[in-house]
N, CA, C and O atoms as a printed pandas DataFrame, in Angstrom:
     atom_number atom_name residue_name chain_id  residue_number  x_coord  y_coord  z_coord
0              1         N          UNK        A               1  -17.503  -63.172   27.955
1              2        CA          UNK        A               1  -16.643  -62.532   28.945
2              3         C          UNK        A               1  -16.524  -61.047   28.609
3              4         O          UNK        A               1  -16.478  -60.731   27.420
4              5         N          UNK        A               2  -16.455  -59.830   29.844
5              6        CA          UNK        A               2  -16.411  -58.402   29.871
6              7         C          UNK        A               2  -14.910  -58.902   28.856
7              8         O          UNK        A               2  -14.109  -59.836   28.800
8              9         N          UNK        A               3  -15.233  -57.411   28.068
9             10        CA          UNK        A               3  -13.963  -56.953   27.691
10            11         C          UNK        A               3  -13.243  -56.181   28.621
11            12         O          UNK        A               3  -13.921  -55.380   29.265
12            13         N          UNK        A               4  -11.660  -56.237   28.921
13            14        CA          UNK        A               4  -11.023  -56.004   29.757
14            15         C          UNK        A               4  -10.639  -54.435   29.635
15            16         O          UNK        A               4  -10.592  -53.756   30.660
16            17         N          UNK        A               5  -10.302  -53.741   28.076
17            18        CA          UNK        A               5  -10.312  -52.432   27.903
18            19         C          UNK        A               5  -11.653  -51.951   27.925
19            20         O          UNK        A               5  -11.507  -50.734   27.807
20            21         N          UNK        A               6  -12.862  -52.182   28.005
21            22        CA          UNK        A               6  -13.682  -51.598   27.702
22            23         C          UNK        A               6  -14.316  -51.155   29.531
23            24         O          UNK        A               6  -14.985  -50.218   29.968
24            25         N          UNK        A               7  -13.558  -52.615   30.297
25            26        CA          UNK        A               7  -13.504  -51.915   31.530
26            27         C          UNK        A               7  -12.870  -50.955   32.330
27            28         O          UNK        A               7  -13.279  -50.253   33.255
28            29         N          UNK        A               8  -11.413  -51.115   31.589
29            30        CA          UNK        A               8  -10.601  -49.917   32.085
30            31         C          UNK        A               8  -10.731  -48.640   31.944
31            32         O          UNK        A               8  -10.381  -47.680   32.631
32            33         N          UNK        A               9  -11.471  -48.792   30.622
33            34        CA          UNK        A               9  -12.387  -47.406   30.083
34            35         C          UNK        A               9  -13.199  -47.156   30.958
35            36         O          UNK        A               9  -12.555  -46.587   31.839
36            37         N          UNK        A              10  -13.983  -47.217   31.185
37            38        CA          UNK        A              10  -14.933  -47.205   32.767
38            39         C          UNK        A              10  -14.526  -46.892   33.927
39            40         O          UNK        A              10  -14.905  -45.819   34.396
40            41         N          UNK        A              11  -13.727  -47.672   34.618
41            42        CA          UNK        A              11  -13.065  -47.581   35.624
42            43         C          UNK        A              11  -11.928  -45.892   35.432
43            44         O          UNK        A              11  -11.808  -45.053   36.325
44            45         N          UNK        A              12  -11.617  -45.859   34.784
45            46        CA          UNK        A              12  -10.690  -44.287   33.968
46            47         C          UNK        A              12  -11.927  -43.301   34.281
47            48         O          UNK        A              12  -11.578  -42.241   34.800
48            49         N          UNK        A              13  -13.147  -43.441   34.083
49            50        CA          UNK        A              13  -14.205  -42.647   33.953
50            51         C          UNK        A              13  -14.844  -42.462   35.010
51            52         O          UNK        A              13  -15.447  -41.461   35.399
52            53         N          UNK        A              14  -14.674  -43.637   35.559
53            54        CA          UNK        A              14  -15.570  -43.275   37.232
54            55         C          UNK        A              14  -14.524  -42.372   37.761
55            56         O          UNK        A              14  -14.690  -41.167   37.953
56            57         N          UNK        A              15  -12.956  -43.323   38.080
57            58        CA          UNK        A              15  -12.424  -42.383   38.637
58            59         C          UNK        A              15  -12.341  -40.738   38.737
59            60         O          UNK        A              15  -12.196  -39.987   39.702
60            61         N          UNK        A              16  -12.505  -40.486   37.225
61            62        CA          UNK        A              16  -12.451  -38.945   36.952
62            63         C          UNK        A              16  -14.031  -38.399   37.438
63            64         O          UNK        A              16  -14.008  -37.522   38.301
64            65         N          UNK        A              17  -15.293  -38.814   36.990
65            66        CA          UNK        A              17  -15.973  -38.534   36.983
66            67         C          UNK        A              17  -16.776  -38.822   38.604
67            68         O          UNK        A              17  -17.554  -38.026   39.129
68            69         N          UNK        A              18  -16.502  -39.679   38.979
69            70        CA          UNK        A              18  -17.153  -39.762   40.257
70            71         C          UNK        A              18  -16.498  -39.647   41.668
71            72         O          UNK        A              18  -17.068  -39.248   42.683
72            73         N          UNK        A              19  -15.073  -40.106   41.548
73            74        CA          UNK        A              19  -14.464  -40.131   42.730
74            75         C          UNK        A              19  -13.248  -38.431   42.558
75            76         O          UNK        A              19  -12.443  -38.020   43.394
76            77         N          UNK        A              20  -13.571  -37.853   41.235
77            78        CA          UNK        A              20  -12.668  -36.289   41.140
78            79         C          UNK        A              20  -11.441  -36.921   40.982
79            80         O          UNK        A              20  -10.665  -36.145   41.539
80            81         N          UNK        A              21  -10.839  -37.794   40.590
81            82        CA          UNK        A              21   -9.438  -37.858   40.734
82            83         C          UNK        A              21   -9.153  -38.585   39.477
83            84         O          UNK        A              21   -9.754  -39.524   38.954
84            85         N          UNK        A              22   -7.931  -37.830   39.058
85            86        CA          UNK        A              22   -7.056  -38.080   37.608
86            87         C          UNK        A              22   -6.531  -39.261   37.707
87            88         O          UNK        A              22   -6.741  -39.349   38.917
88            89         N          UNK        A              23   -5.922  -40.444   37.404
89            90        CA          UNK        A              23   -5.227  -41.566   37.150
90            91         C          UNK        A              23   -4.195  -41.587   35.962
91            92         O          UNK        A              23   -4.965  -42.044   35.117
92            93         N          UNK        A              24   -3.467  -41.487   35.550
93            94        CA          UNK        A              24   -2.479  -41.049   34.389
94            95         C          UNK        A              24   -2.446  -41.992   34.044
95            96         O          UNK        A              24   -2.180  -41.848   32.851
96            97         N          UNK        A              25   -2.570  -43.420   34.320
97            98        CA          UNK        A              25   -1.889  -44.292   33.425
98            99         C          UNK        A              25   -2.927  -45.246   33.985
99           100         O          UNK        A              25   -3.555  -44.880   34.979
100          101         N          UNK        A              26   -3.275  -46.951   33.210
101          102        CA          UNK        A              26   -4.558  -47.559   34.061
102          103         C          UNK        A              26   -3.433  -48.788   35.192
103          104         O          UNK        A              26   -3.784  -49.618   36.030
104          105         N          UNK        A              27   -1.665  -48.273   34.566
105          106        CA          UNK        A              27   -0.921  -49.615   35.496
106          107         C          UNK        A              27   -0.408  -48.758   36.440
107          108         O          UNK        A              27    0.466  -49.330   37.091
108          109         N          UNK        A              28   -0.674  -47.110   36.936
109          110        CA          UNK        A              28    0.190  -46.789   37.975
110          111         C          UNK        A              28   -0.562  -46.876   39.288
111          112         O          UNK        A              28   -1.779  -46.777   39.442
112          113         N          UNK        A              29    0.404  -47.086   40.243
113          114        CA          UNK        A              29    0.516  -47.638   41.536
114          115         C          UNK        A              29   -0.659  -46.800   42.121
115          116         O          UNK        A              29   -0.411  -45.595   42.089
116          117         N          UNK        A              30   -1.833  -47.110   42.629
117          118        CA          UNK        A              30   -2.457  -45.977   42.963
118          119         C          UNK        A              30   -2.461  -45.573   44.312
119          120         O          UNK        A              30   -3.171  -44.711   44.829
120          121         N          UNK        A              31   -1.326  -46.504   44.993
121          122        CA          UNK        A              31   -1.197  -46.580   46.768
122          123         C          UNK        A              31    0.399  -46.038   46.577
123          124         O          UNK        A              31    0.911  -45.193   47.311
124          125         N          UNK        A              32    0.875  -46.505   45.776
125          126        CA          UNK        A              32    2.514  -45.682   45.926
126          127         C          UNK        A              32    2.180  -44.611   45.593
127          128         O          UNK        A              32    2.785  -43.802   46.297
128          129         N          UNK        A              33    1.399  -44.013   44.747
129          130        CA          UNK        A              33    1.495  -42.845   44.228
130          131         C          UNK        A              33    1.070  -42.052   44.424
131          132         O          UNK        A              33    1.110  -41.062   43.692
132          133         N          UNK        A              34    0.001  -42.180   46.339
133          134        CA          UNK        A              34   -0.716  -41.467   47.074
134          135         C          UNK        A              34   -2.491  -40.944   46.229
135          136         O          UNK        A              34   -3.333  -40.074   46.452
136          137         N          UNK        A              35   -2.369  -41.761   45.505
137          138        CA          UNK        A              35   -3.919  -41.292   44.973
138          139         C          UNK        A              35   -5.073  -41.979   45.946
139          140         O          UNK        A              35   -5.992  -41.438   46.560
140          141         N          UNK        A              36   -4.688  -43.354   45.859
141          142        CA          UNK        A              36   -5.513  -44.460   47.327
142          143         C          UNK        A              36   -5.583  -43.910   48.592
143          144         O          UNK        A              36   -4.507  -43.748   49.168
144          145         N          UNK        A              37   -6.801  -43.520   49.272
145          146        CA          UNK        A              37   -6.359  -43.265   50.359
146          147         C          UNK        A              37   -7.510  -44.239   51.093
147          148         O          UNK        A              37   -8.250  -45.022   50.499
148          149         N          UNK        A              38   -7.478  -44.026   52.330
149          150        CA          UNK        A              38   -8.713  -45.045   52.735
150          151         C          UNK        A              38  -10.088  -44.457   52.733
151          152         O          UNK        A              38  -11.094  -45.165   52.676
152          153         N          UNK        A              39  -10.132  -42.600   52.823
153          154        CA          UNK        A              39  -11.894  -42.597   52.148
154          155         C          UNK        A              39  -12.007  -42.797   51.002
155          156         O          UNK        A              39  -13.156  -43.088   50.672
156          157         N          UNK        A              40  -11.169  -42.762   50.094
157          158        CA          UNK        A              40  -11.241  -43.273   48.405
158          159         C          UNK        A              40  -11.820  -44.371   48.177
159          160         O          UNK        A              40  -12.792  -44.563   47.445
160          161         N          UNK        A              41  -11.083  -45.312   48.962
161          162        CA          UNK        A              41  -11.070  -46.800   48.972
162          163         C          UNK        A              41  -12.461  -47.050   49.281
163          164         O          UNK        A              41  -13.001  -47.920   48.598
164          165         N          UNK        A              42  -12.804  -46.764   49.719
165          166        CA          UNK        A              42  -14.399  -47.153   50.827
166          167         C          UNK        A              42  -15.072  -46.541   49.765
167          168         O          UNK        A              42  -15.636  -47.372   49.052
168          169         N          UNK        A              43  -15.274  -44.867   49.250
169          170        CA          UNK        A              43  -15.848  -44.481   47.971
170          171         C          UNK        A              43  -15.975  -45.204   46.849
171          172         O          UNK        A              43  -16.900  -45.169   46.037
172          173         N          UNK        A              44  -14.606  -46.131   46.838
173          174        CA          UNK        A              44  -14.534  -46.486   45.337
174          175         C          UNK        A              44  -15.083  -47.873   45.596
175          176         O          UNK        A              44  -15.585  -48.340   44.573
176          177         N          UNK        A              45  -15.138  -48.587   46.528
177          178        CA          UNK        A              45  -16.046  -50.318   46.945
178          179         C          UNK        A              45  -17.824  -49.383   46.588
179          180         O          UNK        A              45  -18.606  -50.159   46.039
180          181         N          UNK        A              46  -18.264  -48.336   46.769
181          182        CA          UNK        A              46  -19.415  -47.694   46.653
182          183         C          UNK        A              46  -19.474  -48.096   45.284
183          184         O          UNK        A              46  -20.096  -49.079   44.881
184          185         N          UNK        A              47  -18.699  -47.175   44.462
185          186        CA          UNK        A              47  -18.758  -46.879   43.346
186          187         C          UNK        A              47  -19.023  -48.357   42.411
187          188         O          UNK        A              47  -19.978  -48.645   41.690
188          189         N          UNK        A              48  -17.840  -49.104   42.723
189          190        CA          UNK        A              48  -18.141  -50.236   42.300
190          191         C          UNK        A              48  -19.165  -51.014   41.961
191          192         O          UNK        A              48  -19.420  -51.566   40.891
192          193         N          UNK        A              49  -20.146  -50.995   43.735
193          194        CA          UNK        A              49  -21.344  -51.953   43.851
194          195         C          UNK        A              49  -22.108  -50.917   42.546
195          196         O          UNK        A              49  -22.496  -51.515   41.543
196          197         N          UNK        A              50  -22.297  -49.376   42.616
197          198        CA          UNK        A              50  -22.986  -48.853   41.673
198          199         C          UNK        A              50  -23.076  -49.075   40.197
199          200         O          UNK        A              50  -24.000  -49.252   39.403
200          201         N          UNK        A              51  -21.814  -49.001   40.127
201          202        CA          UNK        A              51  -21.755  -48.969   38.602
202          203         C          UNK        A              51  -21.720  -50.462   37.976
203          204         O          UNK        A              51  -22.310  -50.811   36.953
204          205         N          UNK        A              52  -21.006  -51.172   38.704
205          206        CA          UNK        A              52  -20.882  -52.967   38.044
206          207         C          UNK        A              52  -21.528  -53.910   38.897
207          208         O          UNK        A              52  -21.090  -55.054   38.776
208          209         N          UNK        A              53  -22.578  -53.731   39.843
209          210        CA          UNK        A              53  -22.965  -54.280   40.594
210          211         C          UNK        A              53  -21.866  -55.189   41.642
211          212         O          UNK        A              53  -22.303  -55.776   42.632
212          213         N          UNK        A              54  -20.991  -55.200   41.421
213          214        CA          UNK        A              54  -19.750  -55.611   43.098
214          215         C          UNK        A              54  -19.733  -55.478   43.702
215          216         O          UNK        A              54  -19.322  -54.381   44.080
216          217         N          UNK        A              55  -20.262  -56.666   44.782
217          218        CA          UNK        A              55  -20.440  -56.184   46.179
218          219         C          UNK        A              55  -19.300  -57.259   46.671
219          220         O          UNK        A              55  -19.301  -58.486   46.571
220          221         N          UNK        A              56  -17.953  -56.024   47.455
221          222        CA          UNK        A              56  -17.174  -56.738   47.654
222          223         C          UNK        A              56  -16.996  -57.653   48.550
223          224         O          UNK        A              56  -17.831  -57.175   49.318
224          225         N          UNK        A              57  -16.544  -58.743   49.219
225          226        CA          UNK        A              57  -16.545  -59.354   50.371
226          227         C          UNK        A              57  -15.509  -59.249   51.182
227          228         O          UNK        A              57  -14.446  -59.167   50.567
228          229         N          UNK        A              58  -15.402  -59.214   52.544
229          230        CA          UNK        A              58  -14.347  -58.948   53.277
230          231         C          UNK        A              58  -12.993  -60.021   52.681
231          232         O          UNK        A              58  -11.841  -59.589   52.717
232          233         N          UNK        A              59  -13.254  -61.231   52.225
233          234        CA          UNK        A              59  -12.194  -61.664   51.879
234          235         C          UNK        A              59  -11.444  -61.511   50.420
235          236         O          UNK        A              59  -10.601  -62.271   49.944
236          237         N          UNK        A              60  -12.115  -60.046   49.721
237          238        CA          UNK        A              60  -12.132  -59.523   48.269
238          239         C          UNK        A              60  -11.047  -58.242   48.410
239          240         O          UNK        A              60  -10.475  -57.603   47.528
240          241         N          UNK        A              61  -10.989  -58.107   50.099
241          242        CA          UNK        A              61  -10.053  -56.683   50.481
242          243         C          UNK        A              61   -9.110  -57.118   50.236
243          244         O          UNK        A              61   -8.560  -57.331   51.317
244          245         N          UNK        A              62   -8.247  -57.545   49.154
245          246        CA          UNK        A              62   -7.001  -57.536   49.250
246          247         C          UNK        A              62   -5.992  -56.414   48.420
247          248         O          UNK        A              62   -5.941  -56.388   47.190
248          249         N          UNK        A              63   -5.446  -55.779   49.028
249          250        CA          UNK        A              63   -4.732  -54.317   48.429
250          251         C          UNK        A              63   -4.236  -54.606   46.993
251          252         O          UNK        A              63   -4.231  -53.634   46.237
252          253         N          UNK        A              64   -3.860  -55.675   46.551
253          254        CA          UNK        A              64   -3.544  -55.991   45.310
254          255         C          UNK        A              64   -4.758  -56.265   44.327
255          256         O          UNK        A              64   -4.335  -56.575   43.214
256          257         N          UNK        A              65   -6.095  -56.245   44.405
257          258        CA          UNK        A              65   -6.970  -55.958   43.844
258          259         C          UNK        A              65   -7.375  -54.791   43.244
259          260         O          UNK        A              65   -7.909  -54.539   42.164
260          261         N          UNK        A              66   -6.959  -54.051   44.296
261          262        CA          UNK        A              66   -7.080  -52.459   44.273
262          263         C          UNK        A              66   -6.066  -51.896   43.635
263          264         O          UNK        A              66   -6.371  -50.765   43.256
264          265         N          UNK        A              67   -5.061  -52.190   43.376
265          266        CA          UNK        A              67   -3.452  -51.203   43.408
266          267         C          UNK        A              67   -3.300  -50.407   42.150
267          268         O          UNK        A              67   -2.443  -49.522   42.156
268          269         N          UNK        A              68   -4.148  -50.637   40.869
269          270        CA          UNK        A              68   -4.078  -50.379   39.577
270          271         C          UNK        A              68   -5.295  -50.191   39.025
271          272         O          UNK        A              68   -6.126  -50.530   39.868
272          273         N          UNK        A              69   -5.546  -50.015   38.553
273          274        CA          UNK        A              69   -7.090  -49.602   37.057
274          275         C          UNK        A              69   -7.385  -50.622   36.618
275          276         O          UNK        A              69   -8.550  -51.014   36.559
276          277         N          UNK        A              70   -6.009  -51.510   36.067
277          278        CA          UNK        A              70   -6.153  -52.719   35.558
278          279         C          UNK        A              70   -6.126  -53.742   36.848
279          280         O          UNK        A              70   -7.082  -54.509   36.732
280          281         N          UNK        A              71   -5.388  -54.013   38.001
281          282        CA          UNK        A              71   -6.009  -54.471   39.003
282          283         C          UNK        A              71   -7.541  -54.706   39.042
283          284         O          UNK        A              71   -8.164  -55.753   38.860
284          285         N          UNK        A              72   -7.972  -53.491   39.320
285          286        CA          UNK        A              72   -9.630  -53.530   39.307
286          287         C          UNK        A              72   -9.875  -53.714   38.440
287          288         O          UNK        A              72  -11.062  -53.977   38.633
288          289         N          UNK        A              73   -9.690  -53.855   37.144
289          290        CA          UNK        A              73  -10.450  -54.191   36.361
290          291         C          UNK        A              73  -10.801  -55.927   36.319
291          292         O          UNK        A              73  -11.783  -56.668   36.269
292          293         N          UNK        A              74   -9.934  -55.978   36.351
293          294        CA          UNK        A              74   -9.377  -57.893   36.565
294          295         C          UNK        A              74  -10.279  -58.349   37.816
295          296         O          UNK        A              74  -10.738  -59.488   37.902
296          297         N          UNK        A              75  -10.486  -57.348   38.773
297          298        CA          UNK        A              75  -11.456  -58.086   39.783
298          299         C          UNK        A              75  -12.582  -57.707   39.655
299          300         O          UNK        A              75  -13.440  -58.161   40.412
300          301         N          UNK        A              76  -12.953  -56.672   38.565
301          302        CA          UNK        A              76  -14.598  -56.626   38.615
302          303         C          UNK        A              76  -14.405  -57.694   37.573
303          304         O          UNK        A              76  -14.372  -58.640   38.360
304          305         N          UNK        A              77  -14.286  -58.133   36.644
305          306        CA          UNK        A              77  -14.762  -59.044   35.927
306          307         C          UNK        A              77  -13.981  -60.636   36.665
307          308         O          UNK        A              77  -14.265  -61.711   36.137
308          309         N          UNK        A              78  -13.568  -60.616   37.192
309          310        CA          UNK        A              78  -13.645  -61.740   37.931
310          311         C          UNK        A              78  -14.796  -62.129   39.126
311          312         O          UNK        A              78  -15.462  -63.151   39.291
312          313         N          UNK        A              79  -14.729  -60.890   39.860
313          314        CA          UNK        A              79  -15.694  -61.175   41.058
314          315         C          UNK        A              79  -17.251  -60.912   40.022
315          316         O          UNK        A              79  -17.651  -62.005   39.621
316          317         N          UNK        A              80  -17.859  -60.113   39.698
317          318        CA          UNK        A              80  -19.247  -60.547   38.773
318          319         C          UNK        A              80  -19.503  -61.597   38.006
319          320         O          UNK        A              80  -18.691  -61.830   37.111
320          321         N          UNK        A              81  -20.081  -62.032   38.081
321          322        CA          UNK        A              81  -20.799  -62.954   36.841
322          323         C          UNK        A              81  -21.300  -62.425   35.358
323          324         O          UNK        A              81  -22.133  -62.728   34.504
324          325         N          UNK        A              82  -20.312  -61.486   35.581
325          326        CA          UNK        A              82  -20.920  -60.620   34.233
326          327         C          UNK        A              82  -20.073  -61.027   32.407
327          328         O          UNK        A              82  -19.063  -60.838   31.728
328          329         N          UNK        A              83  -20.975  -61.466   32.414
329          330        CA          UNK        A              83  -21.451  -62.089   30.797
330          331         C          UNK        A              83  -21.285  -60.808   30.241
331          332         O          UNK        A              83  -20.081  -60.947   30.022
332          333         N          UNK        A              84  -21.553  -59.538   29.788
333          334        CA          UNK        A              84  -21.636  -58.357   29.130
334          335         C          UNK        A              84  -21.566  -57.397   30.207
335          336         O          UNK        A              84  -22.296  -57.324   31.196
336          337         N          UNK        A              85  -20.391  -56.524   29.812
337          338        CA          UNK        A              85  -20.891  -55.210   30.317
338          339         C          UNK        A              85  -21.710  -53.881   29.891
339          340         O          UNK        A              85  -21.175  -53.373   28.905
340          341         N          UNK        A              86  -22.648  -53.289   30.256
341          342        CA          UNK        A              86  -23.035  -52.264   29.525
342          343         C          UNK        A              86  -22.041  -51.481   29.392
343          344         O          UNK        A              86  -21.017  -51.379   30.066
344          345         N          UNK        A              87  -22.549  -50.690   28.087
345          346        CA          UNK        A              87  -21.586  -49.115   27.479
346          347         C          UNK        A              87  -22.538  -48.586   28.353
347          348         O          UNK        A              87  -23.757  -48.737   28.273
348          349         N          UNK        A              88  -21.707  -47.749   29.470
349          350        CA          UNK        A              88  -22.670  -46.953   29.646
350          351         C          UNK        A              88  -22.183  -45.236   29.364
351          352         O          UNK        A              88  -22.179  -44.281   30.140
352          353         N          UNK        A              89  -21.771  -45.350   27.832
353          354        CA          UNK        A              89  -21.136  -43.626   27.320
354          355         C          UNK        A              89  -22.346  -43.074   27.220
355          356         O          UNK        A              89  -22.360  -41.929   26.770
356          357         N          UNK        A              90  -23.124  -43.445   27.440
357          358        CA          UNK        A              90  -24.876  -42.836   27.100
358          359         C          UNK        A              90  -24.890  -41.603   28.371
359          360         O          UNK        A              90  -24.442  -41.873   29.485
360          361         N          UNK        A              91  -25.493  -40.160   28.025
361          362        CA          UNK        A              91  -24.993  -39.541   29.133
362          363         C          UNK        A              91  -26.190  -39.763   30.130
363          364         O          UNK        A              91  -26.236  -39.535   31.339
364          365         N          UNK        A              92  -27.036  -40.214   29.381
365          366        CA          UNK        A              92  -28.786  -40.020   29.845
366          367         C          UNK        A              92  -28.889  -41.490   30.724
367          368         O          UNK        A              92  -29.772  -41.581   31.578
368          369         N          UNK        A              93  -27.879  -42.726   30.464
369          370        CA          UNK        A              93  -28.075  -43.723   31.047
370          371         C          UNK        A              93  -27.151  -43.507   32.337
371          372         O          UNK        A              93  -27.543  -43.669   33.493
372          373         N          UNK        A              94  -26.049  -43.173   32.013
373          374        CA          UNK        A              94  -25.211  -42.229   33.279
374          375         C          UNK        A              94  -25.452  -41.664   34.321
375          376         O          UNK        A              94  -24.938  -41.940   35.405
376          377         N          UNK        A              95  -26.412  -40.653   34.071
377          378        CA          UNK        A              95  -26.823  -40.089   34.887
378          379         C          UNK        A              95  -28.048  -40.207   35.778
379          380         O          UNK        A              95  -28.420  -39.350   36.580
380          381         N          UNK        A              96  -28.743  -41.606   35.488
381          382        CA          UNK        A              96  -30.003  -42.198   35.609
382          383         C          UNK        A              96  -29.155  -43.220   36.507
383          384         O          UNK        A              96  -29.606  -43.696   37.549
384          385         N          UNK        A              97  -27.787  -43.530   35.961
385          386        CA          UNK        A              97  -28.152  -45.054   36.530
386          387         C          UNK        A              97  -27.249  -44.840   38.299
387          388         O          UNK        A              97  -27.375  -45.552   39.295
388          389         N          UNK        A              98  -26.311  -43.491   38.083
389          390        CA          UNK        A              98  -25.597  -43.407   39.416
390          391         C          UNK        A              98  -26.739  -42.808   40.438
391          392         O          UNK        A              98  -26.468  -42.619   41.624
């Protein structure tokens, strides 16, 4: 089974790194706290399929999936079948693999 910090680590990293946006904490509200918006949302189902292979399903939209760092984290390793996640701190695999 993914390790659960090692996804939040990730997910912390895309956010900053791919979608431009800071997250302060991996449990704050990211729809109360106006960071979620709906092109985010749609960016970040992108991001997802990219980076962890998740391809979400319409019955996977549920806002409480989304609402936190750790939220998502809990549903990428629930919704994948993923046995291991790659490290991908490699900058060369990073930048190859988005």
């Amino acid at each position: 089974m993914a390790d659960i910090a090692r996804v939040r680590t990730r997910l912390l990293a895309l956010f900053t790194n791919s979608l431009s946006v800071d997250v302060p904490s991996v449990d704050v509200d990211l729809f109360d706290a106006g960071i979620m918006d709906s092109a985010l949302f749609v960016e970040l189902l992108l991001q997802l399929e990219r980076e962890f292979g998740i391809k979400a399903e319409i019955e996977d939209l549920e806002i409480d999936n989304f609402r936190s760092i750790s939220c998502i984290a809990q549903f990428v390793i629930a919704r994948g079948d993923l046995v291991e996640i790659e490290d991908t701190t490699d900058p060369v695999r990073s930048s190859t693999h988005r």
